[in-house]
N, CA, C and O atoms as a Tinker XYZ file with bonds, in Angstrom:
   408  protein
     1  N      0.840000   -1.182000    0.000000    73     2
     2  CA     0.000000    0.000000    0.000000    64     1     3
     3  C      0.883000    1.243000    0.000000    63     2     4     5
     4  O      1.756000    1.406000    0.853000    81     3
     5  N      0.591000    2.278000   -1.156000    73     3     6
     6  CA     1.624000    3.447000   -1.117000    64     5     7
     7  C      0.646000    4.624000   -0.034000    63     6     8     9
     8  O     -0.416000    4.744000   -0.645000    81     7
     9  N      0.614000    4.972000    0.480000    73     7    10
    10  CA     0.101000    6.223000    0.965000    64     9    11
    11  C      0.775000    7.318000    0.553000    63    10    12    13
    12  O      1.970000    7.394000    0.266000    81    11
    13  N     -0.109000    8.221000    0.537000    73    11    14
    14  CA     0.443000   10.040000   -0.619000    64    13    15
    15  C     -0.132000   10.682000    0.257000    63    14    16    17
    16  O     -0.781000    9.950000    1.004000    81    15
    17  N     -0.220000   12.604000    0.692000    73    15    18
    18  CA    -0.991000   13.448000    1.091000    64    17    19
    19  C     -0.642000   14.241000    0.150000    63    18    20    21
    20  O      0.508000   14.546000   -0.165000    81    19
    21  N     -1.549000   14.563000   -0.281000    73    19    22
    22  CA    -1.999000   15.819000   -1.528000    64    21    23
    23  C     -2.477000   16.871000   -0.781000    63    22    24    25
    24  O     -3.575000   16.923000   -0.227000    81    23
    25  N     -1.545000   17.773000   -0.785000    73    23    26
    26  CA    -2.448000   19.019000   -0.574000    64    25    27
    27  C     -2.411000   20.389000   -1.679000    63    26    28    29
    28  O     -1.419000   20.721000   -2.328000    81    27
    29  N     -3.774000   21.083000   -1.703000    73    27    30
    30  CA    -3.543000   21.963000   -2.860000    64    29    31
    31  C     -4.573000   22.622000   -2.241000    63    30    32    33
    32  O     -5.297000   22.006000   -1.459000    81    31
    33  N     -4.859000   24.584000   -2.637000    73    31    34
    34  CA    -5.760000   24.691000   -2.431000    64    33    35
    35  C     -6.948000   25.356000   -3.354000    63    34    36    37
    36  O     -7.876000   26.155000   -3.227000    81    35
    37  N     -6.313000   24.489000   -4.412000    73    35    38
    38  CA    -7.825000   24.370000   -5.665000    64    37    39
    39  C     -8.468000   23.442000   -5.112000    63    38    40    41
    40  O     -7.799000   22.620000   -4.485000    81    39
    41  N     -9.761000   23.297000   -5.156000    73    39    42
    42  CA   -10.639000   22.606000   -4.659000    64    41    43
    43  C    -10.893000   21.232000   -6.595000    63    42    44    45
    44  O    -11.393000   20.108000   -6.651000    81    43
    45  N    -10.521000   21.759000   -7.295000    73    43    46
    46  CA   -10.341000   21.281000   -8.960000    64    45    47
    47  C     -9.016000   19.993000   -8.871000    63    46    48    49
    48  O     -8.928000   18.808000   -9.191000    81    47
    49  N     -8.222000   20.908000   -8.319000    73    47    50
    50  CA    -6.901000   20.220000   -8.468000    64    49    51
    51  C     -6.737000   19.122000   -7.390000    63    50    52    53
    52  O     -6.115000   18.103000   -7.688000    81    51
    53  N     -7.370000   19.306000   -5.899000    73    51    54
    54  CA    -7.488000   18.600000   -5.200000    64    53    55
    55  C     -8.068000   17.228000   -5.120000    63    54    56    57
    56  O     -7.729000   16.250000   -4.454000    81    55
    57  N     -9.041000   17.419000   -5.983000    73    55    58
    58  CA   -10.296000   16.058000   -6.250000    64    57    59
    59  C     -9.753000   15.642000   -7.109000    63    58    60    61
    60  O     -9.882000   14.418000   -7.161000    81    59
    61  N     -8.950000   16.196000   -8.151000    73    59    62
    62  CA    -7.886000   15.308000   -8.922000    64    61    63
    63  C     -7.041000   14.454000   -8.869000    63    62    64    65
    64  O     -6.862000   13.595000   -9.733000    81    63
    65  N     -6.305000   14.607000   -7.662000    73    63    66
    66  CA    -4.724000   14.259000   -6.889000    64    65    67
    67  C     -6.125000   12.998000   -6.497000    63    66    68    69
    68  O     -6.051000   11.901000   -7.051000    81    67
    69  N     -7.241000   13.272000   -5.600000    73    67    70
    70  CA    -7.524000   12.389000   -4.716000    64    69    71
    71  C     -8.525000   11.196000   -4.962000    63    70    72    73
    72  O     -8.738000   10.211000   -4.256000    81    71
    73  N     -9.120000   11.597000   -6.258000    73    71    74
    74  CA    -9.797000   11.025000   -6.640000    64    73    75
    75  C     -9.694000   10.233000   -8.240000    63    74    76    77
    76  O    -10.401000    9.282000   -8.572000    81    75
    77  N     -8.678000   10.860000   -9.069000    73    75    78
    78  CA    -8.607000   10.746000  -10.140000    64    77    79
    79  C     -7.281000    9.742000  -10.081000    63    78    80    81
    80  O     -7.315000    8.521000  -10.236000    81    79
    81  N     -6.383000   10.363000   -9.880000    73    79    82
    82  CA    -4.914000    9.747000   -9.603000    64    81    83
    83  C     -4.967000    8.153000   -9.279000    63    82    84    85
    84  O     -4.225000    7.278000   -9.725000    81    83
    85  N     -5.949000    8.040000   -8.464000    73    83    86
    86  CA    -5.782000    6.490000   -7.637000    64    85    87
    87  C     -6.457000    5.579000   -8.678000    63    86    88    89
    88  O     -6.361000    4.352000   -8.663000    81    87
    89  N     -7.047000    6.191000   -9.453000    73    87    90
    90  CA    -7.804000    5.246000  -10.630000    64    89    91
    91  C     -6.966000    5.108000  -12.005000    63    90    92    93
    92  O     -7.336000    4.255000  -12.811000    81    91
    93  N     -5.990000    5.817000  -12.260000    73    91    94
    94  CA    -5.303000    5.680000  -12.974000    64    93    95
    95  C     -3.724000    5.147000  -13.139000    63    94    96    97
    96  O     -2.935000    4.987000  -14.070000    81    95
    97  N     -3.727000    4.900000  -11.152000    73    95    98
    98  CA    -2.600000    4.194000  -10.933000    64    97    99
    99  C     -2.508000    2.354000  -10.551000    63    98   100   101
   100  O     -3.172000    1.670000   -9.771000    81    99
   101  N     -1.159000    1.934000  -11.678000    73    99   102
   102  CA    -1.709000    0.638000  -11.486000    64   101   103
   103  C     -1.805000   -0.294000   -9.975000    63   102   104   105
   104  O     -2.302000   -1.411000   -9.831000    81   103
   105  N     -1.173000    0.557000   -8.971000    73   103   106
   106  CA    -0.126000    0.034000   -7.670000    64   105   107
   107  C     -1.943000    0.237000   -6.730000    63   106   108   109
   108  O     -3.010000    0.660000   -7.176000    81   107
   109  N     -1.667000   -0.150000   -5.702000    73   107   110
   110  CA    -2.727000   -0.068000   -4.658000    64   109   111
   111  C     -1.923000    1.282000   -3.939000    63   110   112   113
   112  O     -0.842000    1.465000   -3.379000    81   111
   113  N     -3.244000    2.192000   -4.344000    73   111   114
   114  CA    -2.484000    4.163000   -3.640000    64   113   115
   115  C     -4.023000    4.138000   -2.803000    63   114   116   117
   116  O     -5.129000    3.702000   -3.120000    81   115
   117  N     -3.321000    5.061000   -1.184000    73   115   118
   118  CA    -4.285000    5.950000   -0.516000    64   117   119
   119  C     -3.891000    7.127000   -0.432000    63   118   120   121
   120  O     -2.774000    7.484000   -0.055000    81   119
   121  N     -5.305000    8.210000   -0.979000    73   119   122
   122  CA    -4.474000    9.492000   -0.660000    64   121   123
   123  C     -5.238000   10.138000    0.069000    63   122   124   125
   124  O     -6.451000   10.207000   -0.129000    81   123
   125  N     -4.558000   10.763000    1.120000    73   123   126
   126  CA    -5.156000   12.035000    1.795000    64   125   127
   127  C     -5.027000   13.275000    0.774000    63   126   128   129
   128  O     -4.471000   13.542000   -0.292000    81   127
   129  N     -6.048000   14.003000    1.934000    73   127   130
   130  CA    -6.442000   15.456000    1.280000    64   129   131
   131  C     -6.359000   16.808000    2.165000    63   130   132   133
   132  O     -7.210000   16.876000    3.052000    81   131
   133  N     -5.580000   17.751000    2.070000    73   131   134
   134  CA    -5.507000   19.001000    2.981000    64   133   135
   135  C     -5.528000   19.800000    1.919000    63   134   136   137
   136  O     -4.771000   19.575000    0.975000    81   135
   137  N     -6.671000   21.183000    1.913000    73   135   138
   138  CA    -6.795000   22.315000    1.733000    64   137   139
   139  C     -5.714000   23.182000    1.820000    63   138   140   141
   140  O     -5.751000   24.129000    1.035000    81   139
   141  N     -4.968000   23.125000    2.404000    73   139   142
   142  CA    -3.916000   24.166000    3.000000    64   141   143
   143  C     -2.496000   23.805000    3.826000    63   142   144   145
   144  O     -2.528000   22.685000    4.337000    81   143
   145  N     -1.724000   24.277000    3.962000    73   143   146
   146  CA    -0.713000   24.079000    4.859000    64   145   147
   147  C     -0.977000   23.672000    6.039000    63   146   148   149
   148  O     -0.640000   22.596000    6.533000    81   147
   149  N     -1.646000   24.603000    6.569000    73   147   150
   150  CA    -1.871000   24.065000    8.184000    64   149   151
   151  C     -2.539000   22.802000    8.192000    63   150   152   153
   152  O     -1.895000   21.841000    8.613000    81   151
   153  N     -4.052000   22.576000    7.691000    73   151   154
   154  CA    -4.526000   20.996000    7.890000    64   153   155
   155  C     -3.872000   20.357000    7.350000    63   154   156   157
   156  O     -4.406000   19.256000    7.486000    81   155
   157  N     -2.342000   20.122000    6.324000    73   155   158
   158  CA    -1.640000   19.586000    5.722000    64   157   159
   159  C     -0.866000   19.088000    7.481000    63   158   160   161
   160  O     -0.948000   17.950000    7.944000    81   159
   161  N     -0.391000   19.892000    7.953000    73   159   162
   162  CA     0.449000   19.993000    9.098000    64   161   163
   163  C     -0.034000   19.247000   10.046000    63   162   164   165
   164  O      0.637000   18.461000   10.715000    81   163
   165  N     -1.563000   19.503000   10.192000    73   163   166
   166  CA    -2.223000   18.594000   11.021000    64   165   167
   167  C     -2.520000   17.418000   10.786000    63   166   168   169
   168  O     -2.070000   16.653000   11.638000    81   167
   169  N     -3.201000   16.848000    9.835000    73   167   170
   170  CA    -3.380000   15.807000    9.032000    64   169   171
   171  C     -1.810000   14.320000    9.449000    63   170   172   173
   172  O     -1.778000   13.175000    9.898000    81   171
   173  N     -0.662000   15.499000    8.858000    73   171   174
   174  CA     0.669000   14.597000    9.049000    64   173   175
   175  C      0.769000   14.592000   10.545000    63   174   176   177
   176  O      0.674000   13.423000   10.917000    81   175
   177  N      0.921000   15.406000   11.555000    73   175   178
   178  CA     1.122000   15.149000   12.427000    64   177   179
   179  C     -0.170000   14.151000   13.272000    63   178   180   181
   180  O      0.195000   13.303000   14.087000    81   179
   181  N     -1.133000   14.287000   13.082000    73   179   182
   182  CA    -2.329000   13.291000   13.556000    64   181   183
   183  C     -1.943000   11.776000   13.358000    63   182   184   185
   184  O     -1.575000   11.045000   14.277000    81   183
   185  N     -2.092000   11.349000   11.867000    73   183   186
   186  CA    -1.367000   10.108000   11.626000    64   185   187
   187  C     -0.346000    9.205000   11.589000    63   186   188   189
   188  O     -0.218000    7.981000   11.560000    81   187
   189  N      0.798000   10.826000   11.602000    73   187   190
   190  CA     2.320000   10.012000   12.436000    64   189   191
   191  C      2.255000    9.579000   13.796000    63   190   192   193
   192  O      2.887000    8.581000   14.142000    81   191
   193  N      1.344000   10.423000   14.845000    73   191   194
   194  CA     1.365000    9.820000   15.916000    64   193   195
   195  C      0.636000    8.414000   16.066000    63   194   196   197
   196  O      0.920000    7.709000   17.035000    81   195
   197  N     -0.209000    8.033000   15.215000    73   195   198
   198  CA    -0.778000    7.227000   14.995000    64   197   199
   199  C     -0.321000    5.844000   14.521000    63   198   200   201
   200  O     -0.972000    4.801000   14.469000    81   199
   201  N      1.315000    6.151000   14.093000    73   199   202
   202  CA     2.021000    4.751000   13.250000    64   201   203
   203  C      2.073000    5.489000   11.737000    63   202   204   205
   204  O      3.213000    5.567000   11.280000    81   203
   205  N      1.257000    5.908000   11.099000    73   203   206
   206  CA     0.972000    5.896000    9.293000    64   205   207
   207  C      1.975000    6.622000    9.177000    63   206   208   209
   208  O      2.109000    7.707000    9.744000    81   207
   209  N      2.795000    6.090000    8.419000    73   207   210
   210  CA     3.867000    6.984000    7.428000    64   209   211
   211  C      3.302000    7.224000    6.144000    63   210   212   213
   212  O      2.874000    6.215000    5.583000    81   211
   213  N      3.214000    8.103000    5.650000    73   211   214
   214  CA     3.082000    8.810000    3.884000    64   213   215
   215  C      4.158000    7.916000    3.383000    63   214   216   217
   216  O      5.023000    7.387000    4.082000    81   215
   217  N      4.021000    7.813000    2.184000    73   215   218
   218  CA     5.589000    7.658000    1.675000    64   217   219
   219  C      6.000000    8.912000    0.815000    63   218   220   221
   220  O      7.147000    9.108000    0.412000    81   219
   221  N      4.639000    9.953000    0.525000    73   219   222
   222  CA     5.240000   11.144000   -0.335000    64   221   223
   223  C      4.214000   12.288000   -0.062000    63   222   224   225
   224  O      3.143000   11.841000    0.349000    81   223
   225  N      4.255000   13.541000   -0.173000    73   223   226
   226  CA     3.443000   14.285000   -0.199000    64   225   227
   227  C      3.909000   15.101000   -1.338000    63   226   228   229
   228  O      5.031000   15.218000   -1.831000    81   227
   229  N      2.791000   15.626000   -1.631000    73   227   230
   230  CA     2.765000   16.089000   -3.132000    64   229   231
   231  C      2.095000   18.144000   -2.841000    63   230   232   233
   232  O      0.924000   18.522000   -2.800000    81   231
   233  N      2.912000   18.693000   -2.751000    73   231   234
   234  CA     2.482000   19.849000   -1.442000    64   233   235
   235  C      2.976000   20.838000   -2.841000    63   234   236   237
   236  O      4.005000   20.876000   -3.516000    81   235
   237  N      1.460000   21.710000   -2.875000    73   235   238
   238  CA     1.132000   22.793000   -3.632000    64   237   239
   239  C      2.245000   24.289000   -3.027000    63   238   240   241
   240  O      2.940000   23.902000   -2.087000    81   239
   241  N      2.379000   25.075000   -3.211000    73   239   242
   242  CA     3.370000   25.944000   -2.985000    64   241   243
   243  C      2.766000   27.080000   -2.659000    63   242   244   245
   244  O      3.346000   27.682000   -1.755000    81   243
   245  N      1.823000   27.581000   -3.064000    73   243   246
   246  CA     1.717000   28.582000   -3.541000    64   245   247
   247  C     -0.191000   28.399000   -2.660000    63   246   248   249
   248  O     -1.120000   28.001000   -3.362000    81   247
   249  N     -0.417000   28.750000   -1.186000    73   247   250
   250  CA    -1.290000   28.169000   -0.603000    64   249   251
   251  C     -1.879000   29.595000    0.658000    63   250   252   253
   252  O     -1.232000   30.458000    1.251000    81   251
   253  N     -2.583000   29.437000    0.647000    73   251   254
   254  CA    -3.206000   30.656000    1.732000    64   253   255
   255  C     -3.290000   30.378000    3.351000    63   254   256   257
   256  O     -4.370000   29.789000    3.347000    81   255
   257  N     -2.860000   30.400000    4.841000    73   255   258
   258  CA    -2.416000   30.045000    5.685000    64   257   259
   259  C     -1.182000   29.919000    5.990000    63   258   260   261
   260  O     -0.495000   30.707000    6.640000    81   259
   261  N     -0.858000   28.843000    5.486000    73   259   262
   262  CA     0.643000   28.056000    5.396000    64   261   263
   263  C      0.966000   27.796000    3.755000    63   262   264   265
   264  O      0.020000   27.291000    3.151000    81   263
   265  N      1.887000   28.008000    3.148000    73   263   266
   266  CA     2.215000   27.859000    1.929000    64   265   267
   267  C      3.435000   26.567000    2.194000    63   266   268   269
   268  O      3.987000   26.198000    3.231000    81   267
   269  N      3.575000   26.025000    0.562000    73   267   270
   270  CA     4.037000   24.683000    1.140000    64   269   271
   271  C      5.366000   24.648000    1.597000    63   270   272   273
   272  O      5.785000   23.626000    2.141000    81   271
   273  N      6.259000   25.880000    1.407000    73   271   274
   274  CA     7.925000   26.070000    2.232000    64   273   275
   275  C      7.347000   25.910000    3.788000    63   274   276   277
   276  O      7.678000   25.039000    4.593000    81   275
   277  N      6.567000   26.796000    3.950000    73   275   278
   278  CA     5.962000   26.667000    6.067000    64   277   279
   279  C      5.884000   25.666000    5.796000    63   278   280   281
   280  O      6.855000   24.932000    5.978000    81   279
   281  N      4.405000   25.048000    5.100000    73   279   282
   282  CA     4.122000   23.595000    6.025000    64   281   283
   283  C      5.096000   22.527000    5.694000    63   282   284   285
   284  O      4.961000   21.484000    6.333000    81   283
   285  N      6.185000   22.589000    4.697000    73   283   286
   286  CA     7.302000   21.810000    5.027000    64   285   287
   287  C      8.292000   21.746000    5.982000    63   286   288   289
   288  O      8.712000   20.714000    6.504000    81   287
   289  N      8.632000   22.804000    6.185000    73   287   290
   290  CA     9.147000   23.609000    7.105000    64   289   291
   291  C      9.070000   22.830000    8.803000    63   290   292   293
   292  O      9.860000   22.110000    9.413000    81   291
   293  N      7.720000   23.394000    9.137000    73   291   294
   294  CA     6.582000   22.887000   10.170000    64   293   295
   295  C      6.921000   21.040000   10.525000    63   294   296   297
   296  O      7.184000   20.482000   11.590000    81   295
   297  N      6.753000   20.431000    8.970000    73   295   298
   298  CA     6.682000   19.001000    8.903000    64   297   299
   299  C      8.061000   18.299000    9.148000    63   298   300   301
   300  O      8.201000   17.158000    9.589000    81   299
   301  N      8.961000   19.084000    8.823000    73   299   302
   302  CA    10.474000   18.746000    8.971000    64   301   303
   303  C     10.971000   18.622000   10.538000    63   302   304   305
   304  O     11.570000   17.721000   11.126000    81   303
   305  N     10.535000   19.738000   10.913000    73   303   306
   306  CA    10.560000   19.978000   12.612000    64   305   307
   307  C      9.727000   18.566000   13.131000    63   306   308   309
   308  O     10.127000   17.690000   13.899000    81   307
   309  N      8.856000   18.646000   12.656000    73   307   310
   310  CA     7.775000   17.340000   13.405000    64   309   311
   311  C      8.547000   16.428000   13.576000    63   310   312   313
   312  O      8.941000   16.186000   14.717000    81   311
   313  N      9.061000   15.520000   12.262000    73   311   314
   314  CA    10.043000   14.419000   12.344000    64   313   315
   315  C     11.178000   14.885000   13.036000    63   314   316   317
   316  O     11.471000   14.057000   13.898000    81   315
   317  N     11.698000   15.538000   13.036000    73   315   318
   318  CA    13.164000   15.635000   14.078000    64   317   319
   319  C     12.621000   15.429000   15.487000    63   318   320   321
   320  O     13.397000   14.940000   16.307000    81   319
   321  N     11.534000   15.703000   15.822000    73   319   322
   322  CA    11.526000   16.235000   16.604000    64   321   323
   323  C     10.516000   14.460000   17.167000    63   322   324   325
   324  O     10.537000   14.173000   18.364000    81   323
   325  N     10.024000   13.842000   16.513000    73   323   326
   326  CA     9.483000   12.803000   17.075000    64   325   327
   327  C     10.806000   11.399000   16.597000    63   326   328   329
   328  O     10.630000   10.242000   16.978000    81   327
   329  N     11.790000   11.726000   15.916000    73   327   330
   330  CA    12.952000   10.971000   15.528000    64   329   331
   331  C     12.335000   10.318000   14.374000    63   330   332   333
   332  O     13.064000    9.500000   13.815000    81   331
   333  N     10.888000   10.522000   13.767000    73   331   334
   334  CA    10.330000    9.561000   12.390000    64   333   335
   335  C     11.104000    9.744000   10.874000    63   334   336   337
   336  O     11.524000   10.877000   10.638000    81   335
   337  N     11.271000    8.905000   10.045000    73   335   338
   338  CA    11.793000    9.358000    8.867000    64   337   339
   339  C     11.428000    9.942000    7.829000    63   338   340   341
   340  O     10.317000    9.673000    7.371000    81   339
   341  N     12.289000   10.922000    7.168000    73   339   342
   342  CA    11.862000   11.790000    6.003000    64   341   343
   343  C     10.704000   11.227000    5.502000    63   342   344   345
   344  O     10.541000   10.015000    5.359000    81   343
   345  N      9.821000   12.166000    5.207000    73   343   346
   346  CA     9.217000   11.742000    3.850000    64   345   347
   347  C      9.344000   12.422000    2.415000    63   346   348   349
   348  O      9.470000   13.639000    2.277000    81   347
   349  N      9.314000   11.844000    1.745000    73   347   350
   350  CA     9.487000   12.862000    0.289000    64   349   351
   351  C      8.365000   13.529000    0.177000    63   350   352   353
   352  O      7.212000   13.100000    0.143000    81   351
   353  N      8.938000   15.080000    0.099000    73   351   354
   354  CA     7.857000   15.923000   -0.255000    64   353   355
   355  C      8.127000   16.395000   -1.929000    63   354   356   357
   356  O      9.294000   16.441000   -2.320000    81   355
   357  N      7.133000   16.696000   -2.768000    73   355   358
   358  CA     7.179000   17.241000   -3.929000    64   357   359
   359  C      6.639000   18.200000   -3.884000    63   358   360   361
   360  O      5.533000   18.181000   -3.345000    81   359
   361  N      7.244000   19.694000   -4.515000    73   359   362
   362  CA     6.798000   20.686000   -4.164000    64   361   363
   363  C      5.931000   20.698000   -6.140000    63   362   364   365
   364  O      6.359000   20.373000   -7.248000    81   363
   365  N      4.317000   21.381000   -5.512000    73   363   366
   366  CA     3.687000   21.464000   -6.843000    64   365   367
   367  C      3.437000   23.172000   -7.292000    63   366   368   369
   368  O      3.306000   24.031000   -6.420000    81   367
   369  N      3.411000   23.369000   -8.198000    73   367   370
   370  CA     2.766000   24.683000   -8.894000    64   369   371
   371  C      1.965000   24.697000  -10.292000    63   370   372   373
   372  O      2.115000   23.817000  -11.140000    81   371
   373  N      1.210000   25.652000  -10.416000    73   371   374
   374  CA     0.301000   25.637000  -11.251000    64   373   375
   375  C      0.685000   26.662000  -11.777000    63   374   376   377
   376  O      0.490000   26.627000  -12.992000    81   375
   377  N      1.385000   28.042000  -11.250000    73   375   378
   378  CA     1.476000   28.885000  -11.538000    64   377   379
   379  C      1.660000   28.953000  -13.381000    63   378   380   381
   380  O      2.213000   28.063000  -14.027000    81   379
   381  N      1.054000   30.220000  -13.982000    73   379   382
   382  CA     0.789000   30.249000  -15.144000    64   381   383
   383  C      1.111000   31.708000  -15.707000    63   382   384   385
   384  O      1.052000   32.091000  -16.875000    81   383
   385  N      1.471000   32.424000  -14.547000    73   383   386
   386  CA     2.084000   34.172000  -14.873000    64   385   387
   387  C      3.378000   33.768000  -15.596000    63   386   388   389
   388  O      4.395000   33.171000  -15.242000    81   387
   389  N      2.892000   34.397000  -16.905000    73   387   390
   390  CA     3.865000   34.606000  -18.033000    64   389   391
   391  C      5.149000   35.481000  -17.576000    63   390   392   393
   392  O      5.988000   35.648000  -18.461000    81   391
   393  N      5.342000   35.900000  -16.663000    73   391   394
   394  CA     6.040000   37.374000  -15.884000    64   393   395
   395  C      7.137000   36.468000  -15.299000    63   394   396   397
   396  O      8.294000   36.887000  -15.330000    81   395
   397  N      6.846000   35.137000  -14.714000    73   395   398
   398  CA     7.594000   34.544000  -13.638000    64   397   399
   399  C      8.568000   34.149000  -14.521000    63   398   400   401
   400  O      9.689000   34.174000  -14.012000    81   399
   401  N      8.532000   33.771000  -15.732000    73   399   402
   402  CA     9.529000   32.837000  -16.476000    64   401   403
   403  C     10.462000   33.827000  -17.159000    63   402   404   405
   404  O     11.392000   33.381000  -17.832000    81   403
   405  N     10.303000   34.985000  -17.049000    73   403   406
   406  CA    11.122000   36.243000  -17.631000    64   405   407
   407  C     12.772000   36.438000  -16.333000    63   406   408
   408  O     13.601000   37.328000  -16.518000    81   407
């Protein structure tokens, strides 16, 4: 079983990662879902105490609360700080401003 946490805070892009993704992958995937940095933060920290390791999170960047540098940030501290191991985070963007690539 792979476990993922997707967080984004398109509500479009989200049901994508969580709903679409797992049907198009051939492996047995569970994915969580956070709106934002912070319930991203919470979410991981709830289920690490719990035993569940992610094996990846797939963390939007560009997010209202916590953006995904904080809630990585935040999540990095968690594991040091409970001794659990990395997880791979992937940082995502959508961004589409023609301005940024100049």
């Amino acid at each position: 079983m792979f476990t993922l946490l997707a967080v984004d805070d398109s509500p479009f892009q989200l049901k994508q990662l969580t709903d679409e993704l797992p049907k198009s992958c051939q492996y047995d995937i569970t994915i969580e879902g956070a709106k934002n940095g912070i319930e991203a933060y919470k979410r991981f920290e709830v289920l690490l105490e719990e035993g569940v390791l992610f094996h990846m999170i797939l963390m939007d960047l560009e997010m209202p609360f916590w953006d995904g540098f904080e809630a990585t940030t935040a999540i990095r501290q968690l594991e040091s700080d409970l001794q659990a191991p990395r997880t791979y985070i992937c940082g995502l963007s959508a961004n589409t401003d023609e301005s940024n690539l100049q």
